[in-house]
N, C-alpha and C positions, 0 to 999 in steps of 0.2 A: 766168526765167533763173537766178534763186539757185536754183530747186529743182531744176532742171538740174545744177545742179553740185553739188550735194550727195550725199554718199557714202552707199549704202543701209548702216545698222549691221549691222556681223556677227551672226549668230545665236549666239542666248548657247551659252557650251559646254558639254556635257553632262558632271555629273557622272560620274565614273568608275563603273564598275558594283563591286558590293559582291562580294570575295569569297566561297569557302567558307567560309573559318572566319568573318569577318564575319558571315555569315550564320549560321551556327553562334552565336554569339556572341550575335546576337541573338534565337536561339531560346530558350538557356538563360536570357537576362535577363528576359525576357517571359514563361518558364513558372515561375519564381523570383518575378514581380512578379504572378502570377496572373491575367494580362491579355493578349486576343486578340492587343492593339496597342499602340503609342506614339497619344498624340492625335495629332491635325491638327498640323502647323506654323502658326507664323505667317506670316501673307500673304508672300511674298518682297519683300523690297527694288527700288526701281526704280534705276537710274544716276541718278548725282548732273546736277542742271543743269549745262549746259555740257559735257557728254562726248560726245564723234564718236559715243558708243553709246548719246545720249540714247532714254530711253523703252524698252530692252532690259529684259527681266527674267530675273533671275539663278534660273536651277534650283534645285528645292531638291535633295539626295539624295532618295533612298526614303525615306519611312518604314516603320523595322520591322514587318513585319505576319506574324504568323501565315499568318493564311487566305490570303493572298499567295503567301506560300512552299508554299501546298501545290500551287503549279500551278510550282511550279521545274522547269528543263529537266534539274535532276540528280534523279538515283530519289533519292540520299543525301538529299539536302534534303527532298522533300518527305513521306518517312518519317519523316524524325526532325521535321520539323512536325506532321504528325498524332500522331504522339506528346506533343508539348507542346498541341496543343490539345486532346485527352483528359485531359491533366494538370490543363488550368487549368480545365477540368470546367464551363464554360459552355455553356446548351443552344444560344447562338446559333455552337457548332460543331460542331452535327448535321448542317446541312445542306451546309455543303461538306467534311464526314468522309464521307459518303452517295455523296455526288458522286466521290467520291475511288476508291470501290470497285467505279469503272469504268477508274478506270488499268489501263496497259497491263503494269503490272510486279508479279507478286504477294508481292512483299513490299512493298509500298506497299497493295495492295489490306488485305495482312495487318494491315499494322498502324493502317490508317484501322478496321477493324473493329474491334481493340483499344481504339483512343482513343475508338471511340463507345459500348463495353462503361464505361470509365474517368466517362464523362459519365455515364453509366447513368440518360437520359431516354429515355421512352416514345415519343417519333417517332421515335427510330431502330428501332424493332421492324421494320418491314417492308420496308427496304433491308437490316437484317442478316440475314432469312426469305430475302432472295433470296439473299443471299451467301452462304447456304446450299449450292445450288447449283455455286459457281464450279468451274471446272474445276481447282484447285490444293485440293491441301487443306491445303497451308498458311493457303491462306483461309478456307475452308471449317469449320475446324476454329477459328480465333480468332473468326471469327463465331458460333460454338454457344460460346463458351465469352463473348462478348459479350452475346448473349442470355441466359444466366443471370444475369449480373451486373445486367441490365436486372431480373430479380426479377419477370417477368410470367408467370403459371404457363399461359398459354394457349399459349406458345411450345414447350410441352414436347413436342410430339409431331412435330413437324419436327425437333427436336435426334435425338429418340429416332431418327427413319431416317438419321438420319447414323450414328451408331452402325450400328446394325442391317444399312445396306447394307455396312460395313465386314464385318462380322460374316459377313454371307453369302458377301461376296466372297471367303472364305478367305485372308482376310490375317492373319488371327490364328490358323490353326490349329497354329502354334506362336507362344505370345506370347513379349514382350521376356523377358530375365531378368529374375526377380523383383526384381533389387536394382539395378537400371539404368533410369536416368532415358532418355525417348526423344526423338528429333528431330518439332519440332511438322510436319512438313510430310511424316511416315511416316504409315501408314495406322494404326499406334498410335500414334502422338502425337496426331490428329485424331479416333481412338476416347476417347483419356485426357479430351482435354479435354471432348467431347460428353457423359459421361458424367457427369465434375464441375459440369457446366453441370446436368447433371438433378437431382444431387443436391444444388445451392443451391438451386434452383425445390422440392426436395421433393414431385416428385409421383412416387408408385410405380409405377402400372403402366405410364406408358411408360416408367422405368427398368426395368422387368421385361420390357417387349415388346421394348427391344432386347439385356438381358445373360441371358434365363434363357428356358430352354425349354417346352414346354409342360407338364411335371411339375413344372415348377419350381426343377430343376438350371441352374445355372450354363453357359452355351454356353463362355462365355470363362475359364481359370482362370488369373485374372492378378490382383497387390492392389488396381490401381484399381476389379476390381470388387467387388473386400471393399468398401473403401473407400467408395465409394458407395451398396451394400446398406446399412450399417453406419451411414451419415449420415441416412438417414430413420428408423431405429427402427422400424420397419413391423411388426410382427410374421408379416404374410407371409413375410417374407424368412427365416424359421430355417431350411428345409430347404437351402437355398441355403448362410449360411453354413454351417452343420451341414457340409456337403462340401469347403468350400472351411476347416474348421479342420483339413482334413487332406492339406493341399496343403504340399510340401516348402519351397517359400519363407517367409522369414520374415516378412516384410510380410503377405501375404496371410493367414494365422494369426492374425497379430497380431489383424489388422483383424475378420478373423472371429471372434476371441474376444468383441473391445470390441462387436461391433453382437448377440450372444448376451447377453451383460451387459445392455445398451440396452433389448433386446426380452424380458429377465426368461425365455427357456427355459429353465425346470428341466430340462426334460429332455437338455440342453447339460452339463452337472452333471456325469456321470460320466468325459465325451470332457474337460472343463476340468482336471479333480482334476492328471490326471500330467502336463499342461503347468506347472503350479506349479513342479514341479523337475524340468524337463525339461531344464534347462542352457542355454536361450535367454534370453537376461536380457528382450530386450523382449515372447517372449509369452508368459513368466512372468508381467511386470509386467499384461498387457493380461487375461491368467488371473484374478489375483486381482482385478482390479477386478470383472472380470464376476462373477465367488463373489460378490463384496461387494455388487454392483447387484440377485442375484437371491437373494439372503437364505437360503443354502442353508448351516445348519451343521452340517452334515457336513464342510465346508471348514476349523472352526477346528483338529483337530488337526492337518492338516497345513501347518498355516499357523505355527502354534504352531511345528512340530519346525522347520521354517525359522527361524523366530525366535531358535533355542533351537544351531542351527548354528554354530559360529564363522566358517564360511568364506562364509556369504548376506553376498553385499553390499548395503551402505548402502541401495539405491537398493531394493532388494528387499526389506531391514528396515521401512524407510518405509509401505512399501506393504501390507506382513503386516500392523503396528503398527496403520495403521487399518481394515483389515480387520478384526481378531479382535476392535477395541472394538466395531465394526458389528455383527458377528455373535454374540459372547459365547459364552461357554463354560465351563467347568471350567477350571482353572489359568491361567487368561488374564491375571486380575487381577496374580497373584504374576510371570506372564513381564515383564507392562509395568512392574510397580514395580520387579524387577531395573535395566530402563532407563532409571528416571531420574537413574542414576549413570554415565550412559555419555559416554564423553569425548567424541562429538557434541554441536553447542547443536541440531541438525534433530533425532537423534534423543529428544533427552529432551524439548524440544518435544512430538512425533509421542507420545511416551509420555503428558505429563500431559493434552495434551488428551483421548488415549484412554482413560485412566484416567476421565476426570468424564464423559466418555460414558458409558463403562462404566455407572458408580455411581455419580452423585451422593454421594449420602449417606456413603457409604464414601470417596471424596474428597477431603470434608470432614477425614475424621479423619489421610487421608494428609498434605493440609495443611496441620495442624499442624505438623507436623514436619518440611518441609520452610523451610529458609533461604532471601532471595534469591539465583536461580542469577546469577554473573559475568557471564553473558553477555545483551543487551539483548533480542535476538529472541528466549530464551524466557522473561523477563519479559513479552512483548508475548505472549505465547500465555497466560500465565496472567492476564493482564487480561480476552484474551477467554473466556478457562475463566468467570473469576469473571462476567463479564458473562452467564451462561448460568443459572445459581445464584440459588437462592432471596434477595431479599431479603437476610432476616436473616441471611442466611452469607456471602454476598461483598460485598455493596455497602462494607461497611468496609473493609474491606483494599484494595477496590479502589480507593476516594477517597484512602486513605493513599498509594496509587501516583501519583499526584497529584506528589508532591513528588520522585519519581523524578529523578536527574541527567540521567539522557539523554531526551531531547527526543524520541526516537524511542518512548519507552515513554508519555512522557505523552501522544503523540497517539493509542497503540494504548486507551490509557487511556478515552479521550474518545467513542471508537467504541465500547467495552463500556458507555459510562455511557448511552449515545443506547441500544443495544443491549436493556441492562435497564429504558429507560424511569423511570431514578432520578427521584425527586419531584422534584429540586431539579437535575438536568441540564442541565434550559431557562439557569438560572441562570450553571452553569457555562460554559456554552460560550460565552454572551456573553462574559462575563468574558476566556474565552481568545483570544474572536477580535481581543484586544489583547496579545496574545502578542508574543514577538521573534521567536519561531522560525516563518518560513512553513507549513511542515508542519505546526505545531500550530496555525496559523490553519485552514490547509487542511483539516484534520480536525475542527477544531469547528465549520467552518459545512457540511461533510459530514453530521456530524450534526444541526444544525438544521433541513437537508433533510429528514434522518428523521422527525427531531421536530414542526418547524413551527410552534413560539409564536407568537403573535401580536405576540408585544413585540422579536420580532429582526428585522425587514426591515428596520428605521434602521440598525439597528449592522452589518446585512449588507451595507447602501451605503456605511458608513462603513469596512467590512474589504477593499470592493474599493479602496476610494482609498486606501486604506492600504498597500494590495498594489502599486501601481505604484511604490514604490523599489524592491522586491524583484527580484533578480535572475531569479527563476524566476516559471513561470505559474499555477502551482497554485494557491497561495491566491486570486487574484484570479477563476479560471474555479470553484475551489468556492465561494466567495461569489456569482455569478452564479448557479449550477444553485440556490442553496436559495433565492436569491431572486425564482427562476424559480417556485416554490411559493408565492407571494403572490398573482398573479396582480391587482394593484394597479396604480395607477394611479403611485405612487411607483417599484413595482415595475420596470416598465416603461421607468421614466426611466433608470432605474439599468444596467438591460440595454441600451436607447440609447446611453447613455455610454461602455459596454464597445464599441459601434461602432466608437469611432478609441481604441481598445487598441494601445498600443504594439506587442502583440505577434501574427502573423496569429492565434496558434491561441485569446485567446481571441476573436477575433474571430469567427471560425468558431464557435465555442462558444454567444457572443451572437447570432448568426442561428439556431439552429437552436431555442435557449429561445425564441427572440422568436417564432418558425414556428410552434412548439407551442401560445403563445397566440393566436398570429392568422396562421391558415394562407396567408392574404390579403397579410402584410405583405411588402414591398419592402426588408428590411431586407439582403437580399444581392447588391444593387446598391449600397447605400453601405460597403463595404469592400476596396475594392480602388484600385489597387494594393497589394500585399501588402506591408509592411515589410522589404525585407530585410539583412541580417547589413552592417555597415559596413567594408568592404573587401572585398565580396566577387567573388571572379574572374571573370568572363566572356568574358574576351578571352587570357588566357594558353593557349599553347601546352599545355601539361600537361591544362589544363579541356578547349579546344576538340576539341584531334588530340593528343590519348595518344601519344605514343611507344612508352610501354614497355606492358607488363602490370604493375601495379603489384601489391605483396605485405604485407599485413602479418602481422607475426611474433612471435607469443605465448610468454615462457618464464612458464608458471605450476607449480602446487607439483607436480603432475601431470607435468607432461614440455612438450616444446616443440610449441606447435598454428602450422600456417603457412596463411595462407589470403590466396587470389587474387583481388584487389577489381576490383569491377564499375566501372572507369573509365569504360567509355562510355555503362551506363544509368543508372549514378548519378552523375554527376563531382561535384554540389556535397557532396554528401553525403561522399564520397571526399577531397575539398578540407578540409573540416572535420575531418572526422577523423586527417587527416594530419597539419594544424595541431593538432591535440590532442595527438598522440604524443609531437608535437617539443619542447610542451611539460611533456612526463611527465606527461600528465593521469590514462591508465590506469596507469601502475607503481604499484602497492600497492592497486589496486583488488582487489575481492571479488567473486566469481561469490555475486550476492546471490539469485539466482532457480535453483532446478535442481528439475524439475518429472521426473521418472523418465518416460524412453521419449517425451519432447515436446522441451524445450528447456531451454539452461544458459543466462544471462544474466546479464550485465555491464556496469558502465561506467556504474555511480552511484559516485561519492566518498560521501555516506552511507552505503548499503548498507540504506535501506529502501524503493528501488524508487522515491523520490521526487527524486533529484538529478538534476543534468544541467548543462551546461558555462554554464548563463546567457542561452543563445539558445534558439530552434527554428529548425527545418528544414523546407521545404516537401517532401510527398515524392515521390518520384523513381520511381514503378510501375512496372514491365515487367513483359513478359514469362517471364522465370525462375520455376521454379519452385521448391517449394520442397520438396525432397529428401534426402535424410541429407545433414547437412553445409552445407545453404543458409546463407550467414549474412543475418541480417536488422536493420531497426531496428524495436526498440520504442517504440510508442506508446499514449496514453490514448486519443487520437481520434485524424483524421486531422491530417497536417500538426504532429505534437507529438515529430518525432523531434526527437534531442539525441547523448548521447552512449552512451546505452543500446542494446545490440546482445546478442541472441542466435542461439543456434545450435542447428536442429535437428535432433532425435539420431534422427528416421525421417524419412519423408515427412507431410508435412502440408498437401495442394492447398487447405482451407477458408482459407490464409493468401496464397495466390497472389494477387495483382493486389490485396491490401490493405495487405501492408507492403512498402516498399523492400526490394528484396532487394540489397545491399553487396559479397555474394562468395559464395565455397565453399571450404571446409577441403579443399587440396591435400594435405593431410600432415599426421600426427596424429591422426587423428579418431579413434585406439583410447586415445589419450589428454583427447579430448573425454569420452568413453562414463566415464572413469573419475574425471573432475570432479566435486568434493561440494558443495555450499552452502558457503559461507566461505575455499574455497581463495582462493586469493590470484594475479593475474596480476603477478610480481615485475618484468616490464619488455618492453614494447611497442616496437618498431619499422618502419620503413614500408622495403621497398626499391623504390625506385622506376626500378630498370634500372641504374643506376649507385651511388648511394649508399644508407645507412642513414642516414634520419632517427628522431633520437629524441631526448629529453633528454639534456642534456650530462651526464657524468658527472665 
């Protein structure tokens, strides 16, 4: 009768279902924490005794799941999940990325192929063979461009008929403009990327049975197929470029100059000569490398009379400077010692190294008489001059550099002393890898790597534990790679240790040394979840659902550069740097990197390539490519962005789906082109739709 009367308990109530951004929310934290999932919960709780709802048990929510969300009833969702599980780059997200490339929506299809290009393991080979096939070539075209990434050269000849059927199908019998990036899901966008896919695979003749006819002409005259010619070196390929160095676009030239260089045709020689001053600065620049690649001097007087011009710029001087010490000549000597008084620190640089190319022995007497120059970077060039020198001529002067003020010159120091092999170098670098400064730790156990004594693996465990106050990663992941050269039993313990590193990237660092001695080891199962940054956003409005287009805004010594940040496929990256602006971290920064006709780069507070805000960044891969004006972040490896970001001044596809691409220069970019090493960016600001953030003034 009591059981009669007793009330059946309600059924517990179902948590609310997670929204989008929730969801969202928890994509970015999980691909940030480099992890499929959140664990298990613990068991749910039962009702307290004595409750009407004794014995009920309380739901728990979802837990956040990747591979979950890629069966979401939104496309949004479950795209941007196979994006984070490509990101977090585990093979156990081959199999439902595979799965995925039967959805019914092809930009889901698209970007499951990407994330399993991003994973770049071998059992996705033959679901991305089929996705070959799919009736979209937006798919079609991320899958051939998936399959290079995967690096298996047997795949090359199923990418090649993707191309190839393009080709037939006369969709290219007039291609893009030469200077216009195209849409991935056009029949050139799906040929670009097939075609970069061949030329990471490196194999020639099916990149030749899809771009070039049966004499060996070019079918298609567009740069992606310089480009690709130009990346395997093949020397088949000169009648090809040969034609295509005479195609109106300037990319395509270019690229055809650089793969005649590569492939050493002399007989390319006389068709290179009047591109040198032909008024095109990039395939000028790409001219004289290939003179300089194919040892032809007949090239130095007219390289010379450039030099010898007041109105060659900089970026064109650089480039002559070490050309003519390559090739030597008559008058050459007297053109480069004019420039060691040049109010450039790159070109007088560019001069003394060419000079001890040049002449040795003659060199010598010039350095007598040279004082140390002001400026630290070409101190750091004539370390490595002297580092190249006999013995008894430089090793003195170059120990005396030793006592250099700036830090940045004793570590360039430490690399010519590992470099010449000095008797007593072993000695020294221990010594320094008790330094204050990171960078000169991180440079003297770079060079113990070289070197290898026997008497440094203690003091290279004792420079990594040393390294964990230090704000930056450097010293700690160069201490690990030389101690990766012991191959020890202490060795070993030491790269174990670097396992729970504060910081992911060296942790990434310590897996892949520890791989190299024991292909077998386990060691990239124990680091994860990633560490990441302490306040970092995942649920804000701004991170989740952008509002605006956001913008940041360059005035450097050049003129004002403005460019349109990638908020939706980079937000945390975009987050940080934002934070960075507001705290004036870039004003008075240096374009410390400018690489003529590649990239200008910025956003070390040192200015030797070696700073960064104190953290890293996990990075943020997409799709973008990378075409005049992409901006990017740089790194040593992956997962080691910071606050260094360049910008490149053509196209460059070998950099695609490996660094965060951030933005594209909206505005300015003729003031990009005119950027020299050491300009200065005098004040950064972010707009974000309605305000300017920046340092207070």
């Amino acid at each position: 009768m009591v059981s009669a009367c007793a009330s059946t308990p309600p059924p517990p109530p179902a948590p609310p279902a997670p929204t989008a951004d929730e969801k969202m929310s928890w994509i970015l934290r999980l691909e940030d924490e480099r992890v499929l999932r959140d664990p298990p919960p613990a068991p749910p709780p039962v009702a307290a005794l004595g409750s009407r709802s004794r014995g009920a048990v309380v739901v728990p929510p979802p837990t956040p799941d990747l591979v979950r969300l890629l069966g979401d009833a939104q496309p949004r969702i479950r795209r941007r999940a196979a994006l984070a599980v490509g990101r977090v780059g585990l093979a156990e997200g081959v199999t439902p990325l595979a799965a995925l490339l039967a959805d019914p929506e092809p930009e889901v299809r698209e970007m499951a192929a990407f994330g399993l290009g991003l994973i770049a393991d071998r059992a996705a080979r033959d679901p991305l063979i089929a996705a070959l096939s799919d009736p979209s070539l937006l798919v079609s075209g991320s899958a051939a461009e998936a399959l290079g990434l995967l690096g298996d050269t047997s795949v090359a000849e199923p990418i090649a008929t993707v191309a190839r059927d393009i080709v037939d199908s006369g969709a290219l019998a007039t291609p893009p403009d030469g200077q216009a990036d195209v849409e991935r899901g056009s029949p050139a966008g799906a040929f670009r990327l097939a075609v970069y896919a061949l030329a990471r695979l490196r194999v020639y003749p099916a990149l030749a049975s899809a771009v070039l006819d049966g004499s060996g002409q070019p079918r298609v005259r567009w740069w992606p197929v310089a480009y690709a010619l130009q990346r395997l070196e093949d020397p088949a390929a000169q009648p090809a470029l040969r034609a295509l160095l005479s195609d109106p676009h300037t990319y395509t030239r270019a690229l055809a100059a650089k793969g005649l260089g590569a492939t050493k045709d002399r007989a390319a020689v006389p068709a290179l000569l009047p591109l040198v001053t032909g008024g095109d600065r990039l395939i000028a620049i790409e001219a004289i490398r290939a003179l300089t690649r194919i040892g032809d001097p007949s090239a130095t007087p007219v390289l010379t009379g450039l030099l010898r011009a007041r109105e060659t710029p900089t970026a064109l001087r650089l480039e002559a400077i070490a050309a003519v010490a390559s090739l030597g000549g008559e008058g050459v000597a007297d053109t480069l010692i004019d420039y060691l008084g040049d109010p450039g620190p790159a070109i007088r640089a560019a001069a003394l190294e060419g000079l001890a190319r040049l002449d040795a022995e003659g060199f010598v007497f010039i350095l007598s008489g040279i004082d140390p120059d002001p400026h630290w970077s070409v101190r750091v060039a004539l370390a490595r001059v002297l580092g190249t020198l006999t013995p008894d001529v430089g090793l003195h002067r170059l120990k005396s550099m030793l006592n250099d003020t700036d830090q940045r010159v004793v570590a360039g120091v430490l690399t010519a002393l590992a470099h010449r092999r000095a008797p007593d170098a072993g000695s020294i670098l221990i010594e320094k890898l008790e330094a204050d400064d990171p960078i000169v730790r991180a440079a003297a156990a770079r060079a113990l790597a070289e070197l290898a004594p026997p008497e440094a693996a203690t003091p290279l465990i004792d420079a990594y534990r040393r390294g964990l106050d230090d704000t930056t990663y450097v010293a700690r992941a160069a201490a690990m790679t030389a101690l990766a050269r012991y191959d020890s039993a202490d060795a070993r313990r030491g790269l174990n240790e670097a396992l729970a590193d504060p910081d992911w990237a060296v942790r990434v660092r310590a897996v892949s040394l520890l791989q190299k001695l024991d292909p077998g080891t386990e060691a990239a199962s124990r680091i994860r979840p990633a560490p990441t940054r302490d306040g970092a956003e995942y649920r804000a409005d701004r991170v989740v659902n952008p509002p605006f287009s956001t913008e940041l805004h360059l005035d450097t010594d050049r003129g004002p550069v403005r460019i349109e940040l990638a908020v939706l496929d980079a937000p945390q990256t975009i987050e940080s740097l934002t934070a960075l602006v507001r705290g004036g971290f870039y004003d008075g920064v240096t374009f410390h990197r400018v690489v003529p006709g590649f990239v200008i780069q910025a956003g070390d507070p040192r200015g030797d390539g070696e700073g960064g805000p104190g953290y890293t960044l996990r990075d943020e891969l997409s799709e973008r490519p990378y075409v005049r004006g992409t901006v990017g972040m740089a790194l040593d490896w992956e997962d080691t962005g910071g606050s260094q970001f360049f910008i490149a001044l053509s196209p460059q596809p070998h950099l695609d789906a490996r660094y965060t691409v951030i933005g594209r220069v909206t505005s300015g970019i003729e003031t990009v082109d005119e950027i020299e090493q050491w300009d200065v960016i005098r004040r950064a600001r972010v707009w974000d739709g309605v305000t300017f953030a920046e340092a207070p003034r």
